[in-house]
N, C-alpha and C positions, 0 to 999 in steps of 0.2 A: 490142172488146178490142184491145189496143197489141201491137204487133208484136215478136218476141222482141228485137227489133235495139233498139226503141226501150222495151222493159222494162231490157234491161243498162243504157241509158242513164240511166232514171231510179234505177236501182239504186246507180249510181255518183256521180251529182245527191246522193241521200238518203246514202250514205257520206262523201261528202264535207261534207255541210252537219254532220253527226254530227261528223266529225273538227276543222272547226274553228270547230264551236259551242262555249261556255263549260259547262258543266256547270250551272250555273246557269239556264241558257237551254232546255236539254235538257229538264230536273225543270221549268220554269214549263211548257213545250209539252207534255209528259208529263202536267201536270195536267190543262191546258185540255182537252185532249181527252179522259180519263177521265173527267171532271165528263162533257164530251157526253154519252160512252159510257153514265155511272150514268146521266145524265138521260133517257136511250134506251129504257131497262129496265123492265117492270113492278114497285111499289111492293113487292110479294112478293118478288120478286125480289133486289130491293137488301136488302129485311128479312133472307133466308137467307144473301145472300154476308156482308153486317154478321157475323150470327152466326156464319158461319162462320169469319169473318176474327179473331173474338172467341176463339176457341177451338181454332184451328188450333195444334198445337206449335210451339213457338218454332223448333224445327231445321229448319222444312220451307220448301225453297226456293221463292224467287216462284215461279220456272217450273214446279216442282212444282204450289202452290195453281191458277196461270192454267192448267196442263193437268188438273188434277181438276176445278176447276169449268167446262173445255171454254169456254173465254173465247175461246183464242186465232183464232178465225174472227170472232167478232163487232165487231174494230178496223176501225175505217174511219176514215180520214187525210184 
């Protein structure tokens, strides 16, 4: 485990690559590693979020759907 000293550091490393990435560059990184992620997952798996993702209301926010379907621990960068 990294040291709190050298966690702010990478915190600050990852904020900054964010601040003057293109957005375009962001959403292609965003992908690649999601693809990972789905590819990580049991076939059921990916079957139930699909359908989920198929019939979720339209008003309901990303960070909504990523905390109902308890996502957000399973990123790895």
């Amino acid at each position: 485990m990294k040291s709190e000293k050298i966690q702010e550091k990478i915190e600050f490393l990852v904020h900054k690559w964010i601040d003057d990435a293109q957005l375009e560059t962001i959403i292609e990184y965003a992908a690649e590693k999601l693809t990972e992620f789905y590819q990580k997952l049991e076939d059921e798996v990916v079957e139930e979020m699909y359908e989920d993702a198929h019939s979720e209301p339209k008003d309901e926010s990303r960070i909504g759907y990523i905390t109902r379907m308890g996502l957000s621990d399973g990123f790895d960068t």
